[in-house]
C-alpha positions in Angstrom: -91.9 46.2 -246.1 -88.5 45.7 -248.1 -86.7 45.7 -244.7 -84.7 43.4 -243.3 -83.7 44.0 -239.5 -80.1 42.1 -240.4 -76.5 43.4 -240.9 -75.9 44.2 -244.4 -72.9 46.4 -245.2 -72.4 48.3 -248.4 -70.5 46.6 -250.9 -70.0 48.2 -254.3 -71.1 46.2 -257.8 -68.5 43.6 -257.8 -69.2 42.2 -254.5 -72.9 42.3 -255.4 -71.7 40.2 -258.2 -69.7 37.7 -255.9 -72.3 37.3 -253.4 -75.0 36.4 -256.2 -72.7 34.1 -257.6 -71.9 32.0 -254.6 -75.7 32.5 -254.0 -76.1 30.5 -257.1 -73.4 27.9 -256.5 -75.2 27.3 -253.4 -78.2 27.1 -254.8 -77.0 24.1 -257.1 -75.5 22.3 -254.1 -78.5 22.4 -252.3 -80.4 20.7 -255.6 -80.7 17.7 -254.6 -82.2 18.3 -250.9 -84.3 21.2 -252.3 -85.8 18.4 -254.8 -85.9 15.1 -252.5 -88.0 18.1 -250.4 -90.1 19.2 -253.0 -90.9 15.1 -254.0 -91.4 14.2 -250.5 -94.5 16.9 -249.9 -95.7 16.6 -253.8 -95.6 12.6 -252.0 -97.2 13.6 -249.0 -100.1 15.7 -250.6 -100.9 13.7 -253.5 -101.0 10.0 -251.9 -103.4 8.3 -254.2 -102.8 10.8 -256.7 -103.4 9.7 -260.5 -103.1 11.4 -263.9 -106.2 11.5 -266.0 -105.2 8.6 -268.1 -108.2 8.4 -270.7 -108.3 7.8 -273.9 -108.9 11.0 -276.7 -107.2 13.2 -278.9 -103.7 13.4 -278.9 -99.9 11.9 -279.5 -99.0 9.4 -277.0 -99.8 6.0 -277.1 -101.9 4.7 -274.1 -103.0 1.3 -275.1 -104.8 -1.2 -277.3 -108.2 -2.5 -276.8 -110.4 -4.5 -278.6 -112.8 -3.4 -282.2 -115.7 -2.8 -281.0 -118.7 -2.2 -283.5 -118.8 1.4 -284.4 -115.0 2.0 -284.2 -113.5 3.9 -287.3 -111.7 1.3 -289.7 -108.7 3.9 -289.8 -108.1 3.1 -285.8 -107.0 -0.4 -286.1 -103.8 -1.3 -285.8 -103.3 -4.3 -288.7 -99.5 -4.8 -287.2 -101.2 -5.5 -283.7 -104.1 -7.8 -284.5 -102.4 -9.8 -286.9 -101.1 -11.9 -284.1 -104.5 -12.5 -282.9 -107.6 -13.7 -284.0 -109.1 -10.3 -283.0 -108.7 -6.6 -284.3 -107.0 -4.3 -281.8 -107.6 -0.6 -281.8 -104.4 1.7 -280.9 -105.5 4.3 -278.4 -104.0 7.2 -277.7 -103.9 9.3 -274.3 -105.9 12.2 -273.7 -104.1 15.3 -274.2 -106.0 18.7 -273.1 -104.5 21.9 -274.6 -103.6 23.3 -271.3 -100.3 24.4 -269.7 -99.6 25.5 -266.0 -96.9 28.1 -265.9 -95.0 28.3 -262.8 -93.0 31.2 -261.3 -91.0 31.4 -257.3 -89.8 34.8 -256.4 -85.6 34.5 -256.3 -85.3 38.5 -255.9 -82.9 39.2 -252.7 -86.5 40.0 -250.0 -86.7 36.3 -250.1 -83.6 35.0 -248.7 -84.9 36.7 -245.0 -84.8 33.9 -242.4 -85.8 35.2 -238.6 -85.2 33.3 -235.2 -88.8 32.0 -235.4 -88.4 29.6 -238.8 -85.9 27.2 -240.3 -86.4 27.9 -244.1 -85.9 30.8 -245.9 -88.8 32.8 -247.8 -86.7 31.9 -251.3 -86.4 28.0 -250.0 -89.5 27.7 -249.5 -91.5 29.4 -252.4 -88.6 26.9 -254.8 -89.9 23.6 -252.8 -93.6 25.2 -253.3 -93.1 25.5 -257.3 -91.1 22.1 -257.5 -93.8 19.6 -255.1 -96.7 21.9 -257.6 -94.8 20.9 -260.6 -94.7 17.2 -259.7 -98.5 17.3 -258.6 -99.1 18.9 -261.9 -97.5 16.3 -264.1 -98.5 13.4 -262.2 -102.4 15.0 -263.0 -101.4 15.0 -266.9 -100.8 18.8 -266.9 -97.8 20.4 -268.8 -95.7 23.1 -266.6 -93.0 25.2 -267.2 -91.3 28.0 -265.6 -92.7 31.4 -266.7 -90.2 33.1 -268.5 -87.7 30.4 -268.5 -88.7 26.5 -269.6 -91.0 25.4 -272.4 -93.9 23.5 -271.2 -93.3 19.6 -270.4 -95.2 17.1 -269.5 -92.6 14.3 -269.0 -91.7 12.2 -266.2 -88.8 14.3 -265.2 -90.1 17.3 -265.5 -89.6 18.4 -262.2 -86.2 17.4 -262.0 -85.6 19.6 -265.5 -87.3 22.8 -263.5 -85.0 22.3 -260.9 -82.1 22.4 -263.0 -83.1 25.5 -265.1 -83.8 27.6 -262.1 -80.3 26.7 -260.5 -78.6 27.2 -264.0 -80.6 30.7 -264.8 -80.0 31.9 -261.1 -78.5 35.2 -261.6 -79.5 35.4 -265.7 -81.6 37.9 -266.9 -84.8 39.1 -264.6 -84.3 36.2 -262.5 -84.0 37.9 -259.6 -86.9 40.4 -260.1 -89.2 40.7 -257.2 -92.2 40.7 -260.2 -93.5 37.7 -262.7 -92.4 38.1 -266.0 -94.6 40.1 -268.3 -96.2 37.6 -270.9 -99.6 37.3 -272.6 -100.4 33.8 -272.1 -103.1 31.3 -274.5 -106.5 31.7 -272.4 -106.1 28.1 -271.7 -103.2 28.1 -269.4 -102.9 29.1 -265.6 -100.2 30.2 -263.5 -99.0 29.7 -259.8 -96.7 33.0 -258.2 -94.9 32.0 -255.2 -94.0 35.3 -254.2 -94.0 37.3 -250.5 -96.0 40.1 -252.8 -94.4 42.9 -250.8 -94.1 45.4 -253.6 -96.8 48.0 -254.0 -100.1 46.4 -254.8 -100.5 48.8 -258.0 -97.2 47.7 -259.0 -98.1 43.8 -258.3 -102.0 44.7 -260.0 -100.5 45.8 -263.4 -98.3 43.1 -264.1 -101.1 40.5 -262.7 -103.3 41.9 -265.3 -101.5 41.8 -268.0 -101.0 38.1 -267.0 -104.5 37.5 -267.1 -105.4 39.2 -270.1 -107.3 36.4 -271.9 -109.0 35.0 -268.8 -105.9 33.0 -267.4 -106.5 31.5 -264.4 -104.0 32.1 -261.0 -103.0 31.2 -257.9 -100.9 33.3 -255.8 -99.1 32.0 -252.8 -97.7 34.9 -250.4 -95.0 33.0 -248.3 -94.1 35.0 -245.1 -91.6 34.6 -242.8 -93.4 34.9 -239.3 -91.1 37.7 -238.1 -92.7 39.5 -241.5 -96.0 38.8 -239.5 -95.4 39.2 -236.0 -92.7 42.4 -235.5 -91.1 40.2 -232.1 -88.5 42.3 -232.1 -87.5 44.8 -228.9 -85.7 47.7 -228.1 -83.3 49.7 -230.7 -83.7 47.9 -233.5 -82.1 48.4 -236.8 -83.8 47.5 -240.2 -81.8 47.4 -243.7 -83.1 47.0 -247.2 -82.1 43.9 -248.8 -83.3 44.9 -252.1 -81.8 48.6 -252.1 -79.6 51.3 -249.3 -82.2 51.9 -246.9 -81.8 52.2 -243.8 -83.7 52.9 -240.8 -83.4 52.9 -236.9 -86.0 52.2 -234.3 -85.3 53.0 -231.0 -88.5 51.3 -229.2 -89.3 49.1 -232.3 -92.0 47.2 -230.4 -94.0 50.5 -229.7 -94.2 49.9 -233.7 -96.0 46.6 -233.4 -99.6 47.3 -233.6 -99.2 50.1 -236.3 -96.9 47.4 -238.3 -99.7 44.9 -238.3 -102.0 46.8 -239.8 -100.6 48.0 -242.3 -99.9 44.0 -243.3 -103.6 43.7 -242.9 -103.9 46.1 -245.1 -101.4 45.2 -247.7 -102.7 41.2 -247.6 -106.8 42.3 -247.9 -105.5 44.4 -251.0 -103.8 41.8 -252.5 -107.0 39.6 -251.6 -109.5 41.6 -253.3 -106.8 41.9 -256.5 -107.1 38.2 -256.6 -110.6 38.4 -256.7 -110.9 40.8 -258.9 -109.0 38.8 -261.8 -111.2 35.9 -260.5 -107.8 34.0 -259.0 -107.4 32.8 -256.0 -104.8 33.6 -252.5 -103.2 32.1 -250.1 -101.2 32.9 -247.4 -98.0 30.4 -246.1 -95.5 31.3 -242.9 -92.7 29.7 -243.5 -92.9 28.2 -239.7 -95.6 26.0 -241.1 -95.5 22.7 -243.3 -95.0 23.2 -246.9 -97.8 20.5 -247.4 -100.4 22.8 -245.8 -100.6 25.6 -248.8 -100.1 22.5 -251.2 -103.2 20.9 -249.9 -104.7 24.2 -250.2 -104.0 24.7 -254.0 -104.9 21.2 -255.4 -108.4 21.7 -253.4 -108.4 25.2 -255.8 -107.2 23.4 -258.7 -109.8 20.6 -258.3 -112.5 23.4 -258.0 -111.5 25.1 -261.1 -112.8 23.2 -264.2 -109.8 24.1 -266.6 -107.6 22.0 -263.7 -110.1 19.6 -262.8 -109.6 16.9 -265.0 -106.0 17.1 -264.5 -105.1 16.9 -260.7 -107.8 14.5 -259.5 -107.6 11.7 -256.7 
């Protein structure tokens, strides 16, 4: 499953190195497209879409109203109704102690790109992560990147997410086909954007360390549809973009129906993992419009009453 049926000759450490780093030059270049992407389908998706703008407990200032009887003397605001013949109370904007945390899959699986799409895996899940991030904050959520920002809720949030990941490309685990391990506060949730192709015990024990403390997910498995479909004929060669294998099929479409059930397999596994930590799955070709899983998740979120009050039409 780690297979990629593309030309990839050996190159020792330093080329490795190399090819990461124009990887991650490329990566910043293609920021601002990536980003105008992500805003146009977080634009698409969310058309109407309004943060939760109430008044309650918390730091920012939302607006002033009028004393009404009952109010706490210690909530009016002297400086405000002094210029007016009524008392003004200073509210401030709900704030709920929640924080999404946000993760795309950058290991080397996700730069495969067949015949059949026009994205790669890695372009994709980045778009998928930005357009949720922007939904997110718009809905009066705080996000961050797992392992890598501190959670925001600002207006340019999205835009300082973008940054980080094209900064961090090559630093640290950033490139590790796995989430980072963390125990996160039982309020927060997280969204993997991930093609989940590693072994499913391997994905299950770092998913339940994740949800330890009753953390809610999402995952989003993004497939190319080559990953899907096998269209490939005759001798066929396959090489690991992730490691040294390599393997040769001489009738590779005899392979077909065997391959696609052992996908079936692999997905209905990571379906009933999902389940069983009480998150939910989707499944995205890359073929198909980004806006279609996005659609998908806020319909999820909305259903979820830890995200409910935050992404809301």
């Amino acid at each position: 499953m780690g297979l990629s049926p593309r030309a990839n000759p050996d190159a020792g450490k330093t080329a490795r190195h190399f090819d990461y780093e124009r990887e991650a030059h490329g990566l910043a270049d293609s920021l601002p497209d990536l980003l105008l992407n992500a805003l146009r389908v977080a634009v698409t998706v969310a058309h109407g879409l309004h943060g939760r703008r109430r008044s309650g407990p918390g730091e920012t200032f939302w607006q002033f109203r009028q004393y009404h009887s009952g109010d706490a003397a210690r909530l009016i605001d002297w400086r405000r109704s002094a210029s007016s013949d009524h008392l003004y109370v200073r509210e401030r904007e709900w704030e709920a102690a929640h924080t999404v945390w946000l993760w795309p899959d950058l290991s080397p699986s996700m730069d495969f790109k067949s015949h059949l799409s026009n994205t790669t895996k890695r372009e994709r899940a980045l778009v998928l992560t930005l357009a949720a991030s922007e939904l997110l904050v718009r809905g009066g959520e705080r996000v961050a990147i797992l392992g890598l920002t501190r959670p925001s809720a600002s207006r340019n949030t999205t835009t300082k997410l973008a940054e980080s990941l094209a900064v961090h490309e090559d630093v640290g685990g950033s490139r590790d086909s796995l989430p980072p391990g963390r125990r996160l506060n039982r309020f927060s949730g997280v969204i993997l954007v991930s093609d989940f192709l590693d072994p499913v015990d391997v994905i299950g024990a770092r998913l339940r360390e994740l949800a330890a403390d009753g953390v809610s997910g999402h995952l989003i498995q993004v497939l190319d549809p080559a990953e899907e479909t096998l269209p490939y004929e005759g001798r066929t060669e396959f090489v690991g973009v992730e490691g040294s294998e390599r393997w040769v099929a001489d009738r590779v479409e005899t392979l077909r129906d065997d391959y696609a059930a052992r996908m079936q397999a692999h997905r209905a596994a990571l379906e009933t993992l999902a389940s069983t930590l009480g998150w939910s799955f989707l499944l995205h070709r890359t073929d198909r419009s980004a806006a279609e899983p996005l659609l998908a998740l806020i319909a999820r979120l909305q259903s979820n009453s830890r995200f409910a009050g935050g992404v809301s039409r």
